[in-house]
C-alpha positions in Angstrom: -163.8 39.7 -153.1 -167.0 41.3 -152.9 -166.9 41.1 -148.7 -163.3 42.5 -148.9 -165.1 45.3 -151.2 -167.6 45.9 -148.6 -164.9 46.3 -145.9 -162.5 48.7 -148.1 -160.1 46.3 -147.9 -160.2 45.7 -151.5 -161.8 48.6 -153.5 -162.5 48.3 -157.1 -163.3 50.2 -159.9 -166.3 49.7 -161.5 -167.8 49.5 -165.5 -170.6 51.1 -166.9 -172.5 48.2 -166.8 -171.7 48.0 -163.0 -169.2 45.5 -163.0 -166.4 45.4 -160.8 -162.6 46.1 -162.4 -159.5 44.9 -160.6 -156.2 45.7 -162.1 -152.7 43.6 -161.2 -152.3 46.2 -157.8 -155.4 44.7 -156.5 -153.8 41.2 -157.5 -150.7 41.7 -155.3 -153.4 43.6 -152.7 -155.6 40.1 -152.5 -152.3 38.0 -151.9 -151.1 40.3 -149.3 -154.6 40.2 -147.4 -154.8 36.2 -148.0 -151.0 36.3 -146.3 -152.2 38.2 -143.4 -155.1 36.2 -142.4 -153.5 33.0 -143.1 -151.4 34.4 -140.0 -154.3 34.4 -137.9 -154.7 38.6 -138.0 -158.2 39.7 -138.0 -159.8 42.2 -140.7 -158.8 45.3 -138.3 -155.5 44.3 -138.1 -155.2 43.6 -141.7 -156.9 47.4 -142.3 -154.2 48.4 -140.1 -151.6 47.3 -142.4 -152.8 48.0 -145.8 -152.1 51.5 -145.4 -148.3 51.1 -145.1 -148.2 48.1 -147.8 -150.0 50.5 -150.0 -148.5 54.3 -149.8 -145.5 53.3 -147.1 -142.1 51.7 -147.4 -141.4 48.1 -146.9 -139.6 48.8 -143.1 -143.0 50.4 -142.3 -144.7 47.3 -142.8 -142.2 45.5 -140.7 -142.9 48.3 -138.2 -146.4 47.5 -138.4 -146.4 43.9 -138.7 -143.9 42.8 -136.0 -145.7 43.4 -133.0 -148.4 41.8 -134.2 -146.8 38.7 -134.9 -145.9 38.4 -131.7 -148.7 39.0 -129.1 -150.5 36.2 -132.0 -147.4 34.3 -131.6 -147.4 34.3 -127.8 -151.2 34.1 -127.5 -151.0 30.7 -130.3 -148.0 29.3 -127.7 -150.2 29.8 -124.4 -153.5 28.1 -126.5 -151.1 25.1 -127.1 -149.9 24.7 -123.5 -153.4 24.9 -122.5 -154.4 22.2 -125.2 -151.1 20.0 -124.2 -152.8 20.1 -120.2 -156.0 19.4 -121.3 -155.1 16.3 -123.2 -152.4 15.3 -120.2 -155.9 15.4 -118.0 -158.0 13.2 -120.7 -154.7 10.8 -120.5 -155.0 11.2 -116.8 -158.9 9.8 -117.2 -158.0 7.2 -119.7 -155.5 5.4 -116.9 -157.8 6.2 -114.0 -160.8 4.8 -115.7 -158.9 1.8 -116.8 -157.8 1.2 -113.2 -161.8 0.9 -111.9 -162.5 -2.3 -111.5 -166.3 -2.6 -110.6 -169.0 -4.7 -111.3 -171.7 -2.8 -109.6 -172.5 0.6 -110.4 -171.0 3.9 -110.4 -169.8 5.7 -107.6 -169.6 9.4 -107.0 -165.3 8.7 -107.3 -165.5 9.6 -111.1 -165.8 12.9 -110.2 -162.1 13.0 -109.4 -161.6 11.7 -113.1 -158.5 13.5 -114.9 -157.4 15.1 -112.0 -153.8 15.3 -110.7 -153.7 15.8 -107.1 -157.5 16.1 -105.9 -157.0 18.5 -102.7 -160.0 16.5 -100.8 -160.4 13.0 -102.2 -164.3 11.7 -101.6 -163.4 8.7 -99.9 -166.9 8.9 -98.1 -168.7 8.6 -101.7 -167.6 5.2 -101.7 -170.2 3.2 -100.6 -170.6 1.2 -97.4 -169.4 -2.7 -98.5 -167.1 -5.2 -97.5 -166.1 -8.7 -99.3 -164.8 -11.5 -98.1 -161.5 -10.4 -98.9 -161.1 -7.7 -97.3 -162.2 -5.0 -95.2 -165.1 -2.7 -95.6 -164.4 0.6 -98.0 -165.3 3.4 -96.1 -163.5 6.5 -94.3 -164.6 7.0 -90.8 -163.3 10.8 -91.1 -165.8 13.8 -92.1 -165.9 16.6 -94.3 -163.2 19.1 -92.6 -160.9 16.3 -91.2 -160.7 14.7 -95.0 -159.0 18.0 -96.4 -156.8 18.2 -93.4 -155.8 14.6 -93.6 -155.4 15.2 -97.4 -153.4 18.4 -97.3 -151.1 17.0 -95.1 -150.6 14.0 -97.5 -149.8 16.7 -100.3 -147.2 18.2 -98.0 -145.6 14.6 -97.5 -145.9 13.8 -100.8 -143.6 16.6 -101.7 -140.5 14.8 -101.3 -141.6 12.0 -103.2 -139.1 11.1 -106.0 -140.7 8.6 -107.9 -143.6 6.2 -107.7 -144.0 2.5 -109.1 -146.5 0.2 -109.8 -147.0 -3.0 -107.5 -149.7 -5.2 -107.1 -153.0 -3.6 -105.9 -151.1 -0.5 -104.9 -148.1 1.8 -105.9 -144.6 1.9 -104.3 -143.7 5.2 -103.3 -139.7 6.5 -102.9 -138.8 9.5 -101.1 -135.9 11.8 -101.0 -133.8 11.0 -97.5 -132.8 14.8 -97.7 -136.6 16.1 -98.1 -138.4 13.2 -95.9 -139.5 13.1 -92.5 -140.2 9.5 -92.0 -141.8 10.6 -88.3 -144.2 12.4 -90.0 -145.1 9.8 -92.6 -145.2 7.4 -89.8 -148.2 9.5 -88.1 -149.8 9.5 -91.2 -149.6 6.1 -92.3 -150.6 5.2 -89.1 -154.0 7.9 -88.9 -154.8 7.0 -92.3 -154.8 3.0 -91.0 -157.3 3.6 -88.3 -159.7 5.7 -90.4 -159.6 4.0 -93.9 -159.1 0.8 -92.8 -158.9 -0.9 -96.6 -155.5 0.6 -97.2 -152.7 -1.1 -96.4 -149.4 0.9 -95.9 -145.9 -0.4 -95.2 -143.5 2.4 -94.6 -139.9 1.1 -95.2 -137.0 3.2 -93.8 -134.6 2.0 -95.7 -132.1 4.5 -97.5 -134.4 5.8 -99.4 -137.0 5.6 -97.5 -139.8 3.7 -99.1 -143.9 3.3 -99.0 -145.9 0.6 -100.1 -149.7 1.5 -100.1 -152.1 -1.1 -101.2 -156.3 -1.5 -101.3 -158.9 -3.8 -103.0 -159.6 -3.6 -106.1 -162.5 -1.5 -105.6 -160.7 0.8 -104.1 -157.7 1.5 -106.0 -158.7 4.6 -107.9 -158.6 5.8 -104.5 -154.9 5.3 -103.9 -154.1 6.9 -107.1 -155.9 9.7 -105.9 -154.4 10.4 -102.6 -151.0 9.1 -103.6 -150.3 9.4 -107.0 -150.1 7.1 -109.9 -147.3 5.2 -110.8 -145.0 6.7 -113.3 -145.0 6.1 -116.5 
């Protein structure tokens, strides 16, 4: 009360021993004021208002009052979309973290951790290994050719209509009227010769369908470049 004092939000009268008096008005003032910023509207605002409240009628506090209502309702909506993306991205991290299966250490691939569709995935940042199981996980493409090769995948991807989980890979299905299986028949077949670890089996079937597998090691990777399966 003394800070809403200070502020003229709340002024009181005072005794002769220097005490402050507040009378019922200033009751009904402190409610009105605790209202207001339990709506989110700073001390200015508030100011604003008390005028109206105080000396006006009720429709000029409405007057007042509704506008600000809703830029703070519009502003509270757009802090919750931005809150309900955020925690879709830490989801995001939660799967793709779960799906790195490594025994050595980290890789530079985290980076790419929450994101959706990483325009450039770092398939170089993997480093130079092969087991016995497979081939060696490494990208023979550099810097420039990676985000052409990737932004055509985005293109592709486009007409993708739903992806599933299969093992060591995802199955992709594409919309027939969207599709052009030539095109994901280039692809599949560049992305073969330079990242030899996946494994892609394009099915033209009605819909057309496409399988993409890798190690273990390397899975993060498809989920990057392809999606991850739906949930």
């Amino acid at each position: 009360m003394r800070f809403y004092d200070s502020e003229g939000l709340l002024p009181a009268r005072r005794s002769s021993s220097g005490y402050r008096l507040f009378d019922d008005d200033a009751v009904d003032r402190l409610n009105f004021i605790g209202t207001a910023k339990s709506l989110g509207l700073p001390l200015p605002e508030i100011r604003r208002l008390l005028d109206p409240w105080e000396h006006g009628l009720c429709s000029d506090v409405q007057g007042e009052l509704a506008p600000l209502l809703e830029r703070h309702l519009a502003d509270t909506e757009e802090r919750i979309a931005q809150l309900r993306d955020f925690a879709g991205r830490l989801q995001r991290a939660q799967q793709q973290l779960a799906a790195i299966d490594r025994d050595g250490p980290c890789d530079p691939s985290c980076a790419f951790l929450g994101q959706d569709h990483p325009t450039a995935p770092n398939l170089m940042a993997l480093p130079l290994a092969s087991t016995n199981d497979g081939p060696a996980i490494v990208c023979t493409l550099d810097g420039s050719e990676r985000t052409e090769r990737a932004d055509r995948w985005q293109a592709a991807l486009t007409a993708v209509t739903g992806r599933v989980a299969i093992p060591d890979g995802v199955r992709l299905t594409f919309d027939p009227a969207r599709a052009h299986v030539g095109e994901l028949a280039e692809l599949a077949a560049a992305e073969s010769g330079c990242c030899s670890f996946f494994d892609l089996s394009l099915h033209f079937a009605d819909p057309p369908t496409m399988e993409v597998r890798a190690p273990a090691d390397a899975l993060v990777l498809v989920h990057e470049l392809f999606g991850e399966p739906d949930a």
